[in-house]
N, C-alpha and C positions, 0 to 999 in steps of 0.2 A: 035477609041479612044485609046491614047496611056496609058502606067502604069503613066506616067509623071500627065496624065488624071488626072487620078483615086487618085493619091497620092495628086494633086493639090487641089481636091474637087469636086465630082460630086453631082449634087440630081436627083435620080432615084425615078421618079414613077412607083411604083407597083402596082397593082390590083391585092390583098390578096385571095388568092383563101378558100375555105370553110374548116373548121377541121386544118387550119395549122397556128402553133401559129407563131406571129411576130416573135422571135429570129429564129425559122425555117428557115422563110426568107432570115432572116439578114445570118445565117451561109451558107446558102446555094449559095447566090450570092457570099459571101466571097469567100468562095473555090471554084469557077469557075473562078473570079480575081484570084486568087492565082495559080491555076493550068494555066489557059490561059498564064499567065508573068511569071511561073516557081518561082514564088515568097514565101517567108515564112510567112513573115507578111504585111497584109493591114488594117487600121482602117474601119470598116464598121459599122453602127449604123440605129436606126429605131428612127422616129420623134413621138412618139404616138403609145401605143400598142392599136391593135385589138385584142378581143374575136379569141379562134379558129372558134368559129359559125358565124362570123362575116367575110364579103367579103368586097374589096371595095379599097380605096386608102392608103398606106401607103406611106409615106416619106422616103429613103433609104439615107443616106448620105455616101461619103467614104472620106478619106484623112482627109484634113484639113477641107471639112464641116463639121465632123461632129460637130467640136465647134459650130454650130448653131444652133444644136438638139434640145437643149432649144427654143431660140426662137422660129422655128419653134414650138413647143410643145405647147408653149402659143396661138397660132392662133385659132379664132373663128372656129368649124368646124360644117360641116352638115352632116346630115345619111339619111337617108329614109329606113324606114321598116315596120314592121307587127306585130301587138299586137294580143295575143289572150286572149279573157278573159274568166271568169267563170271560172279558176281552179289559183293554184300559184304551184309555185318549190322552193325548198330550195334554188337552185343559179340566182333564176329570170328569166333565160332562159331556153332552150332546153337539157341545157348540164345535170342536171337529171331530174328523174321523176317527174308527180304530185304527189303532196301530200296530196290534199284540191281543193275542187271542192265548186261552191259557184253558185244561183240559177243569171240568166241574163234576168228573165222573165221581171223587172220593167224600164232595160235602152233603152232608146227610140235614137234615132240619134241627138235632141234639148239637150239631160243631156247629150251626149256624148260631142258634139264641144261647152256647154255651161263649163262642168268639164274641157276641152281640156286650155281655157280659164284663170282659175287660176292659170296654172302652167307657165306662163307666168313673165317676168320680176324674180327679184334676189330672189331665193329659198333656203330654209333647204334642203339637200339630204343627207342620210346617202346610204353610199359604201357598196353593198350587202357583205356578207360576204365570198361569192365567188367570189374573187377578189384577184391583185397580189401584194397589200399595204401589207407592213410589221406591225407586230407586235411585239416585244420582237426579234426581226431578223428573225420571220416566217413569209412569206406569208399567210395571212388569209387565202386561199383556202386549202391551207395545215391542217392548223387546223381545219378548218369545214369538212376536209376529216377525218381526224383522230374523228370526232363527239366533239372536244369541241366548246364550247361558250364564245362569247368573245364580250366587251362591241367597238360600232363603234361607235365614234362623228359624227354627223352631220357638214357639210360643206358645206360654201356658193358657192352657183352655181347660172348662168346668160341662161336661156332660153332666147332667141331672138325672135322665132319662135317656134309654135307647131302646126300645121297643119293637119287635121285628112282630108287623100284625097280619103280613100274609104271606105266604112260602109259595111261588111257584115258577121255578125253576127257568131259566135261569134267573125270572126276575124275583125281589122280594120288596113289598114294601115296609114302612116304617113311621115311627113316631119319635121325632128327638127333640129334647127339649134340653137347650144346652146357654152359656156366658156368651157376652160380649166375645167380637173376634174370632168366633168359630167359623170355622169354612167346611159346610155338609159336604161340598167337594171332595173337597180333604179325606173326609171322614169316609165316605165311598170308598176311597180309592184305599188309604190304608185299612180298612175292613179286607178287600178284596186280598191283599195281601197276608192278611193276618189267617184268612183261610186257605192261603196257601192256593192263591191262583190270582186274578185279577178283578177288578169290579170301574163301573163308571157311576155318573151320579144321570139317572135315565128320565126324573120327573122329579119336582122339585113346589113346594107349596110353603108360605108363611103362614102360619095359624093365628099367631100369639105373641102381642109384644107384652111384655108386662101386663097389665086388667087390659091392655085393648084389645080385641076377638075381631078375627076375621068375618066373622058373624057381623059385624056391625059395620062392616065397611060397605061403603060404594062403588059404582063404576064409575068409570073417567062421566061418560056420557051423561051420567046422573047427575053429576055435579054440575056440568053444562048446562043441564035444563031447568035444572036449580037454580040458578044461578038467579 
C-alpha cells in the first residue's frame, strides 16, 4: 500500500483488542502511517466507538474516507456477549464495582427469553451515564467520576434482534443486532430490571457493522507488520 493509498481513502478493519479505547487505536495506526512514509500529517478516524471492555470490529478510515465516517456510523450493527445478573454497577458494566445485589431465586429460562422478547422492535433507552455524550461540553463519564448527577433523556432506538443463546445462571449470553445509538449497556441493565431484579453488561463483542464482519478484521499488530 502506497501513502498515495492511505491519503486517497482506506477502510481498515480492526479487531479492537480488550482495555483499549477507540482513539488508542485511531492514534496508534496513525503514527505507524506517519512514521512508515516519514510523514507529518494523515487524516485517520474511527467509524463507531467501542467501550475499552469491549473487543470486536471497529471501522478505521484514513485520507479521504474518512468523510464517510458518518455514514458508516449510521449502519445496523451486531454484538454478542454476556449478561450477568443479580447485582448492577453505577456504569452498567465491569468497568466499576457492584453496588446492589438483587435475589435471582424467581427467573426461570421461559421469563428469561419471554422478557428477551419486549425489548424487541423501536424502544425508549436512556445513555448510562458512563458514557462519552457531552453535556454542557463535558462528557457524562467525567461527571459521574467527579460524583455528580445529571438529568439523561431517553432516546429512540431499533432492536432488530435479541437473542438469549445460553442460559446459565447467573450469567446468560446473547446476540443483538440493533440502530445507530444503542448502548448494550443500557440494554443490560434495563433487562435486569424488567426481570424484576438487576443485571450488568459482563462481556461485550462487535460482530457486525453493516456487510463489514468481524471475520474480516485485523489485529493492531497486523496491520503494523503490514505496513
Amino acid at each position: 500500500m502506497t501513502l498515495e493509498d492511505y491519503k486517497n481513502g482506506q477502510v481498515i478493519l480492526i479487531d479492537k483488542p480488550l482495555e483499549w479505547t477507540s482513539f488508542q487505536v485511531v492514534n496508534k495506526l496513525r503514527w505507524h502511517i506517519r512514521k512508515h512514509f516519514n510523514i507529518k500529517k494523515i487524516k485517520v478516524g474511527h467509524a463507531g466507538t467501542l467501550d475499552p471492555l469491549a473487543t470486536g470490529l471497529l471501522i478505521i478510515c484514513t485520507g479521504k474516507f474518512t468523510k464517510k465516517i458518518e455514514e458508516y456510523q449510521g449502519q445496523i450493527k451486531e454484538y454478542t456477549g454476556e449478561i450477568t445478573l443479580g447485582a448492577t454497577t453505577p456504569s452498567y458494566d465491569m468497568e466499576t464495582e457492584v453496588n446492589e445485589t438483587y435475589s435471582i431465586n424467581h427467573i426461570t429460562e421461559d421469563l428469561i427469553h419471554s422478557t428477551a422478547k419486549n425489548f424487541m422492535g423501536e424502544i425508549e433507552q436512556k445513555p448510562p451515564i458512563f458514557s462519552a455524550l457531552k453535556k454542557d461540553g463535558k462528557r457524562l463519564y467525567e461527571l459521574a467520576r467527579e460524583g455528580k448527577t445529571t438529568e439523561i433523556k431517553t432516546r429512540k432506538i431499533t432492536i432488530e434482534a435479541f437473542e438469549i443463546t445460553t442460559i446459565n445462571l447467573p450469567k446468560i449470553t446473547f446476540r443483538v443486532v440493533c440502530s445507530k445509538g444503542t448502548y448494550i449497556r443500557s440494554l443490560a441493565y434495563d433487562f435486569g430490571i424488567a426481570l424484576n431484579s438487576g443485571a450488568y453488561l459482563s462481556e461485550l463483542r462487535r460482530t457486525k457493522i453493516g456487510n463489514f464482519n468481524v471475520k474480516n478484521s485485523i489485529k493492531i499488530e497486523e496491520f503494523i507488520t503490514n505496513l
